[in-house]
C-alpha positions in Angstrom: 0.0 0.0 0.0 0.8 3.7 -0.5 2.4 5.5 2.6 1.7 9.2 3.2 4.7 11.4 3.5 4.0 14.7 4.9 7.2 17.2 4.7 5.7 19.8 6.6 5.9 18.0 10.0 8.7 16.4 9.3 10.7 19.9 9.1 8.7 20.9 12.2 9.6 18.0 14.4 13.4 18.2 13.2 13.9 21.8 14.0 12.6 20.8 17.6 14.6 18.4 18.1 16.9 20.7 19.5 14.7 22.4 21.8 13.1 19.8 23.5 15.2 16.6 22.9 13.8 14.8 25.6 9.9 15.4 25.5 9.6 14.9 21.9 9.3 11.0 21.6 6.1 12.0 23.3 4.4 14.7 20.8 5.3 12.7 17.6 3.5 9.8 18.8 0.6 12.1 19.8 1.0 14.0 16.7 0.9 10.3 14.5 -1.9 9.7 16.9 -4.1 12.2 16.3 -3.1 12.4 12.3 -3.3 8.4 12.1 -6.8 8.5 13.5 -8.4 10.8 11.2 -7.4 8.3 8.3 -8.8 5.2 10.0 -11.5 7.2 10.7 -12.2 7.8 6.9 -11.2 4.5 6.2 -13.8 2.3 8.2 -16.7 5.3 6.2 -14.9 4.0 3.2 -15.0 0.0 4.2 -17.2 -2.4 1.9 -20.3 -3.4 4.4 -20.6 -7.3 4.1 -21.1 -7.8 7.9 -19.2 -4.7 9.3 -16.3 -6.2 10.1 -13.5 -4.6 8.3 -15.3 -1.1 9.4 -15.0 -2.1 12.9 -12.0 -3.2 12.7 -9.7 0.6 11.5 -7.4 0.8 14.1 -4.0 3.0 14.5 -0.8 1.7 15.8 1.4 4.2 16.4 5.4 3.5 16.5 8.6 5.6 16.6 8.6 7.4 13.6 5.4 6.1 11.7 1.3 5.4 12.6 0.1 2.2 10.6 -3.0 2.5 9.8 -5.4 -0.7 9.0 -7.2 -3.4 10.7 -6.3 -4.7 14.4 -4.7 -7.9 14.7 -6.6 -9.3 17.7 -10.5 -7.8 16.2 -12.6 -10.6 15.3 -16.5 -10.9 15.5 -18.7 -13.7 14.8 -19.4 -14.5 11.5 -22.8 -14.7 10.4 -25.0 -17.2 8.9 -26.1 -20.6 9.1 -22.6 -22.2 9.2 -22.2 -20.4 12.3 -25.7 -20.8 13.8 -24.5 -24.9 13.2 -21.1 -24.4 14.9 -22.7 -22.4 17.5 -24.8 -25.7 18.4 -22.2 -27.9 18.4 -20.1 -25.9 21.3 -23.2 -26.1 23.1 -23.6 -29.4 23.0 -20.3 -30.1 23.4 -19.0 -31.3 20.4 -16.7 -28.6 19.4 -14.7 -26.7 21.6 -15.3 -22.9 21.9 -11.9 -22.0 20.0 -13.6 -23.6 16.6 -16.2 -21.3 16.5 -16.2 -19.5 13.5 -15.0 -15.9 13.8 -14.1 -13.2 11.0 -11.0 -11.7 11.4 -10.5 -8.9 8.9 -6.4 -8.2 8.9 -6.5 -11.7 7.3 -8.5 -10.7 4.4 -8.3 -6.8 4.2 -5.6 -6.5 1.5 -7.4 -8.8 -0.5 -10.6 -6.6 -0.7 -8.6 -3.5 -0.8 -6.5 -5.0 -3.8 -8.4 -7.9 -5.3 -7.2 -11.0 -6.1 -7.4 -13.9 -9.0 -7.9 -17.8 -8.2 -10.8 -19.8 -9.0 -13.3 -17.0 -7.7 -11.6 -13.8 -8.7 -12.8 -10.8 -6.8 -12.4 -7.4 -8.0 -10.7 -4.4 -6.0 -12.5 -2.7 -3.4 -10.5 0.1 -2.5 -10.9 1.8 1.3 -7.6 2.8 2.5 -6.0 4.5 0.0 -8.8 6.4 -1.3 -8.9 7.4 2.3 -5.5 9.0 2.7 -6.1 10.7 -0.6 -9.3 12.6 1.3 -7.6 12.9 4.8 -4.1 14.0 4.0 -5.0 17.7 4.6 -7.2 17.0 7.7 -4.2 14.6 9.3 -1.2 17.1 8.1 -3.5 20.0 10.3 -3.8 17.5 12.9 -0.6 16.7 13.3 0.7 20.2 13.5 -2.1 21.3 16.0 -0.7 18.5 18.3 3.0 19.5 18.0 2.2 23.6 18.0 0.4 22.6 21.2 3.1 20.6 22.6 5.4 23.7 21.7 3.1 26.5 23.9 3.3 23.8 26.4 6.6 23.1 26.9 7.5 27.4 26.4 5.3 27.5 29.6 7.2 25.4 31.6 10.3 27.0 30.4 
């Protein structure tokens, strides 16, 4: 997938960097925060509706330097249907155990919705992330610089 590189911030957060060396771990992640969310926000408005899953599922993770954006690992609902309403039985009566239950878990199937894919039952592209950082890249990039201006009147006042 396409990342989004913002200049801006970048130049913003390296000329601190000098100032306030050791609080500044702390506003980029807030600042990727805060960006990052706006995105997965936009992204789960953008997710195909089969069950709601993959909308549900927009998360951020926010690391050092970068906020991935996408579906959480450990989300997963129960699938619907009539499969499910039989394995749902069968853990009641005992014959299955309650890990086989049959549970959706959309970071196993997201890039193939987002992308497509070929095989025997080809499915077309159903783009929802990227179309999403095309629409929040202003919105995050204001975001992101609200968070670290704030962080700078902050830190002046304790100066």
């Amino acid at each position: 997938m396409q990342g989004l590189q913002i200049t801006g911030v970048e130049a913003l957060v390296s000329n601190l960097g000098a100032l306030y060396q050791k609080r500044l771990p702390v506003a980029k992640k807030a600042a990727f925060k805060a960006g990052g969310t706006i995105i997965a926000h936009l992204a789960s408005l953008n997710a195909p509706r089969e069950t709601g899953a993959l909308a549900k599922a927009e998360g951020v993770k926010v690391t050092k330097n970068a906020a991935i954006i996408g579906p959480r690992s450990n989300f997963s609902i129960q699938a619907p249907g009539s499969k499910a309403k039989q394995i749902r039985k069968q853990v009641r009566k005992g014959l299955l155990a309650k890990r086989d239950e049959l549970r959706r878990r959309p970071v196993r199937y997201a890039h193939l919705v987002e992308k497509g894919h070929g095989g025997p039952h080809p499915a077309g592209a159903h783009p929802f992330l990227e179309p999403a950082l095309a629409q929040g890249a202003a919105g995050a990039t204001a975001a992101m610089e609200s968070v670290i201006l704030a962080f700078i009147s902050r830190e002046d006042g304790r100066g």
